[in-house]
N, C-alpha and C positions, 0 to 999 in steps of 0.2 A: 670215548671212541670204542667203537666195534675187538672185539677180545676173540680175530681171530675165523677162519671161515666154518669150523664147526659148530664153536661154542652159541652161535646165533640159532641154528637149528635144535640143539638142544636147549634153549629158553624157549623156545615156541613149544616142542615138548613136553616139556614140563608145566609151563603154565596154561598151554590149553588141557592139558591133563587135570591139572586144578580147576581151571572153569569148568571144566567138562561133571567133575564130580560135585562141584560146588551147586550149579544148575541142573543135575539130576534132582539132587534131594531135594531142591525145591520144589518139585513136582509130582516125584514120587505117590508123595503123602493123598496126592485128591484122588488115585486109581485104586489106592490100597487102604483107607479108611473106615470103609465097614470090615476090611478083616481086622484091621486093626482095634477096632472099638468091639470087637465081638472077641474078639482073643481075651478082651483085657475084662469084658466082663460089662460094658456102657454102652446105654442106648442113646445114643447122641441128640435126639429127637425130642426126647422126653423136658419135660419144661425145666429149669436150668440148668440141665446140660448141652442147651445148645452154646452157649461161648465156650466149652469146652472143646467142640468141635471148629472153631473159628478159629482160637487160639492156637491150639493142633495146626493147624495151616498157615497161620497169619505170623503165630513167634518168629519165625527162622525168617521170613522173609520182612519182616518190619524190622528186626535186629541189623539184618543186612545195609537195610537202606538206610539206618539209622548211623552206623558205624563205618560206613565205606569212607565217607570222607576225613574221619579220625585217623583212621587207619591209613591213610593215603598220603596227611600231613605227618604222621609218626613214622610211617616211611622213608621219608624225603631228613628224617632228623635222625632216625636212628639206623639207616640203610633198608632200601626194597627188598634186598635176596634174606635177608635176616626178619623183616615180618610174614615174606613168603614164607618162608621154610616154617617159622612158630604156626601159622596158620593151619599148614596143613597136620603139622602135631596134635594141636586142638582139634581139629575136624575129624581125626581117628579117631581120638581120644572118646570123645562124646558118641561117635557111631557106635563105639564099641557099646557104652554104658545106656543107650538107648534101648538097647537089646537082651540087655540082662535084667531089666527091672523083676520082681520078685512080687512087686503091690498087686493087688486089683481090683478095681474099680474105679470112683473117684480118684483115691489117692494115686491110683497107676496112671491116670488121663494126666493130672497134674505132674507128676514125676517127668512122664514125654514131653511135656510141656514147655518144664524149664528146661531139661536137657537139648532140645531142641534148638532154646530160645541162646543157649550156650553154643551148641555145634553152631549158631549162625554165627557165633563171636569169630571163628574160625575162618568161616565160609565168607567173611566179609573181609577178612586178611586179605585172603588169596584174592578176591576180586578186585580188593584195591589196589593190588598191588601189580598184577600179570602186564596190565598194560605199558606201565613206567617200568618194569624189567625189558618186554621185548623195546620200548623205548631206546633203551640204552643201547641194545644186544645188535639194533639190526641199522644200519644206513637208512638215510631217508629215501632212497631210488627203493625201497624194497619192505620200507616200514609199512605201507599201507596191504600190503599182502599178507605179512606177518599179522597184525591189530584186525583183521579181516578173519581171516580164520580163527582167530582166537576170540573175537566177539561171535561170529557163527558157531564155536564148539561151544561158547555158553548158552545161546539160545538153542542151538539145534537139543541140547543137554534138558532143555525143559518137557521137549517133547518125549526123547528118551527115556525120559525118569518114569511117563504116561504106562509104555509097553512094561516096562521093569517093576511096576506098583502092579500092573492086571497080573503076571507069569508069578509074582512071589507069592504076591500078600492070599491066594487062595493058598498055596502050600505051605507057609507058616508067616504071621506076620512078623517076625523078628526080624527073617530074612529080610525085609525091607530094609531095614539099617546094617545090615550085616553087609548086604554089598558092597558098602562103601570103604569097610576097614581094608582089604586088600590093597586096593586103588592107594589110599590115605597112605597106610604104611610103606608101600614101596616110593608112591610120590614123597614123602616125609624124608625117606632117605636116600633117594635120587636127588630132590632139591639141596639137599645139607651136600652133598659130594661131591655136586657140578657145577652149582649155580655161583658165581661171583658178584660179588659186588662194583660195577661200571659205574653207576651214579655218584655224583659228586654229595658226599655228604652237608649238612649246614645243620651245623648245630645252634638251635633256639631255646628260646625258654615256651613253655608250652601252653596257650592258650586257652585255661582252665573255663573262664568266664563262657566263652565260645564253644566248647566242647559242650559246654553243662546246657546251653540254651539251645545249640542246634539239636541235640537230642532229645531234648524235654519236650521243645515245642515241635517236632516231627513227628516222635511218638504220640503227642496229644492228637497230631492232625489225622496220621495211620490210625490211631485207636476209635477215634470219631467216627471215619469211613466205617471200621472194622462192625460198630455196632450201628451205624447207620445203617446198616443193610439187614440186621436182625427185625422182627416185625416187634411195633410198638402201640400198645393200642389196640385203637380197631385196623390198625394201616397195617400191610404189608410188608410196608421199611419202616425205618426208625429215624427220619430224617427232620421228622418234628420233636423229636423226644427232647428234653433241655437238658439232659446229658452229653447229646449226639454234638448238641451246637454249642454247648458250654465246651466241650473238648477241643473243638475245630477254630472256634472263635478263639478261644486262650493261648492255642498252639498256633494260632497265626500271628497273636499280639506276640507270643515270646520267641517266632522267629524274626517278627520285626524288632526288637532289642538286639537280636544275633546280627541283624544286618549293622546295624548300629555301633557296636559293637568292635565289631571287624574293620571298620573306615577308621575307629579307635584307638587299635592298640599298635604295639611295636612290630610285632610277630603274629599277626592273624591265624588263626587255623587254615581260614582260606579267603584270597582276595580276590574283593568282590571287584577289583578295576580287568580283571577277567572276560566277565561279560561285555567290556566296552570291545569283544573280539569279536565280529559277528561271526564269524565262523562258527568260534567256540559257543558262542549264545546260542545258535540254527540247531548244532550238533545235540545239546544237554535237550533243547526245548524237541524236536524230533525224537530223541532217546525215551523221553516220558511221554509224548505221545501213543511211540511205537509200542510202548512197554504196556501201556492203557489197554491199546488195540486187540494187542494179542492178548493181553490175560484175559480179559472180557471172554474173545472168540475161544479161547482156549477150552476157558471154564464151562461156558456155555454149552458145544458143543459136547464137550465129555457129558453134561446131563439130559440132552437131546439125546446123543447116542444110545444110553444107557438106559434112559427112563421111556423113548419115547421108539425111536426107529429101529433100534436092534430089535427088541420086543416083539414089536408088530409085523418084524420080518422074518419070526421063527428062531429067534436064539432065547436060551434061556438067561435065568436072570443070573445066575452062577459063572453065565460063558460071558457075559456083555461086558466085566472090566477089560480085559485080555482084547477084546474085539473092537471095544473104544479107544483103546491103546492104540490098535494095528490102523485103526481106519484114521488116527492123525499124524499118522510116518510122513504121509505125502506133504503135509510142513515142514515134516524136517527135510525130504528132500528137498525140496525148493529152496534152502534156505542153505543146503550143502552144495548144493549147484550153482546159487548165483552167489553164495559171498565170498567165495574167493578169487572168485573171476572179479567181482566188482573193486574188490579190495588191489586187486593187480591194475587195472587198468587205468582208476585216476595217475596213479605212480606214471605212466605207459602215457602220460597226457592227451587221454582220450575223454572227448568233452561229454560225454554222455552221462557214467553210470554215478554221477551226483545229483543226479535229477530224476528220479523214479517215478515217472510218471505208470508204470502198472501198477501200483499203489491203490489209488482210489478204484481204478478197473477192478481189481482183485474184490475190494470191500463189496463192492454191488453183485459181482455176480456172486459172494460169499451171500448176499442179504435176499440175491433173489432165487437163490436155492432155498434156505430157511422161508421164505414167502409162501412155498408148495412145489417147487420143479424138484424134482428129483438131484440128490446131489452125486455131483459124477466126482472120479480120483483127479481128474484134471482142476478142476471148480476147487478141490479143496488142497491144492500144493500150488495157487496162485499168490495167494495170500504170502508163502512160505519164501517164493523167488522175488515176491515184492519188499519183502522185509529183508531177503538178505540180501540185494539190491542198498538197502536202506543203511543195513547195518551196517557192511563194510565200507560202501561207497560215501559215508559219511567222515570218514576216518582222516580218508588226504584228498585234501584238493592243490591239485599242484600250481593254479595259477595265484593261488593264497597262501602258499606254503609259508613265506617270510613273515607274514603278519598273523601264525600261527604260534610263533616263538616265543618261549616266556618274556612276561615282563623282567624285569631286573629285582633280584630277590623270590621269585616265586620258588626255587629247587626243584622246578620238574616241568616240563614242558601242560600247557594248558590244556591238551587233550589227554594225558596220563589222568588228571581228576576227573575225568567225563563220566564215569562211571557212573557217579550220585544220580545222575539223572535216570537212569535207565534202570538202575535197581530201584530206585524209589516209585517210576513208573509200573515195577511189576512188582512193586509192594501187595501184589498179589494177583493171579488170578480172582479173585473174589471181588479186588475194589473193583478190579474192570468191567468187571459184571453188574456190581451194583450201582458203578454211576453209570452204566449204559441202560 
């Protein structure tokens, strides 16, 4: 039960404070990249160093998606507000050491690397866990508003990180990770002061088998894409190469053992009688869509901007991070205007904003700008309102609310694990890109 009329407002707080900083840095890294690799002394470009540069991008956000749902069921056994709070510990912790590295060259790209592929350890705490805390924190007349903004402050958060990588990383790239230890340290000890534990603990034995396979064979399939998109050959992509398909192919046989697995044992990591929810099924399979959409358009557009239309419109090549930054705010507005209105109103049993139909509208007049029409600020914050339309409005549906409820034995309501879907979806800007 509810602990209370303040202490709900401060779980939203604090955990979209977490999202918020957790989906900066996942983003950060693509505006601030060349100051980064010039700081350190690497030319990203040069022949095998370009997985250096993937990697640099790809750790933190394949870590996430890989861990979100570990984290989600170690939540649910060892309390929510106790993996948040270690979370945000770890996410300090690493900001800080990202920034002091001392190497350079190789061994410095490496160094950001792991450390990186660390602070996601962190950053996939916090995200497994935000939504099963406001869970607990807030009534269901009001949850869908709370899970609404807090999935908006993590998405609007990727945009953000865009403008914050163009402003830093020309005046020192350190600053780029150094943003984050403020934010970290005060969330670190804001969450440890405030945050309670509501959830009903269940203590299990922990599903080693499950853990070891969802990750192996997730990272196989991320790592697959990750070099599928490097060129191989006389091609382009690497989508022939028999590394690219030995990776994807292997990582799908060992997530089919994990499916396996789970219908198997006592204590699942995570059950798969879940998806017999359609809700919860529309909700993850939407989530990786949306997450697809946007990283593609994301990624893309920052290398349009940059390489192609600032350019030929009189900005220098020095001004164009900062300017690619500024020119995809208009996502995040769209995305700060319709998700919390959307996220209120199924709650408000208003039949409309679970059905986003400006969705597809958005993607076309996005495709028939890139086609040669000029793109206007309107054309590019469509996208932004159809997604947080998407995002929040996916959250509750009131006339399904009952058959939203966990099964018996699950420890946490079905849409607290929703996550997996939607960070595995934006396992990168980059896959979006290269499977579009």
């Amino acid at each position: 039960m509810p602990a209370g009329l303040h202490y709900k407002w401060i779980a939203l707080s604090n955990t979209t404070l977490g999202m918020l900083m957790a989906t900066v840095n996942a983003s950060i890294m693509l505006i601030a990249l060349p100051d980064i690799f010039r700081g350190i002394g690497v030319n990203p470009l040069q022949p095998g160093n370009t997985g250096l540069l993937l990697w640099l991008i790809m750790g933190y956000l394949v870590v996430t998606a890989v861990l979100v749902v570990s984290f989600g069921r170690l939540g649910d056994m060892f309390g929510r507000v106790r993996m948040f709070n270690l979370g945000f510990a770890i996410f300090a912790a690493f900001s800080v050491l990202l920034s002091l590295t001392w190497l350079h060259g190789t061994a410095a790209a490496w160094w950001l690397i792991v450390m990186r592929i660390l602070q996601g350890v962190g950053g996939a705490m916090l995200m497994a866990n935000s939504g099963a805390i406001l869970t607990d924190a807030f009534p269901a007349t009001e949850r869908g508003l709370a899970l609404g903004l807090n999935q908006v402050a993590g998405i609007a958060g990727s945009f953000i990180g865009l403008v914050l990588g163009g402003v830093l990383g020309p005046l020192n790239w350190r600053y780029v990770f150094l943003v984050s230890v403020p934010f970290g340290v005060i969330g670190t000890i804001w969450s440890y002061l405030k945050l309670r534990e509501l959830g009903v603990r269940r203590p299990a034995a922990l599903d080693w088998w499950g853990n070891v396979t969802f990750g192996a064979g997730l990272i196989a399939v991320l790592a697959g894409i990750t070099y599928g998109i490097q060129p191989y050959g006389g091609h382009t992509m690497g989508w022939t190469s028999p590394l690219v398909i030995g990776l994807i192919g292997s990582g799908l046989a060992v997530l089919a053992v994990f499916c396996v697995i789970e219908t198997r044992v006592a204590e699942p990591m995570f059950r798969l009688v879940l998806f017999k929810i359609r809700p919860f099924t529309a909700g993850n399979l939407a989530s990786l869509l949306a997450g697809l959409g946007r990283g593609g358009l994301m990624f893309l557009l920052i290398i349009w901007l940059q390489g192609i239309y600032l350019p030929i419109h009189g900005y220098s090549f020095s001004r164009t991070p900062l300017w690619a930054g500024i020119a995809m705010l208009p996502l995040t507005v769209g995305f700060l205007v319709a998700g919390p209105v959307s996220g209120w109103l199924p709650a408000s049993h208003c039949r409309l904003p679970h059905r986003p139909h400006i969705l597809p509208v958005a993607d076309l007049r996005t495709v028939r700008a890139w086609a040669g029409h000029r793109v206007r600020l309107r054309d590019r914050g469509l996208p932004g309102r159809g997604g947080g339309i998407a995002a929040a409005g996916r959250q509750v549906h009131p006339r399904r609310r009952s058959r939203t409820r966990r099964p018996a034995r699950t420890g946490r309501p079905a849409r607290a694990r929703r996550p997996a879907g939607a960070r595995t979806g934006r396992a990168g800007p980059v896959t979006g890109a290269g499977l579009s």
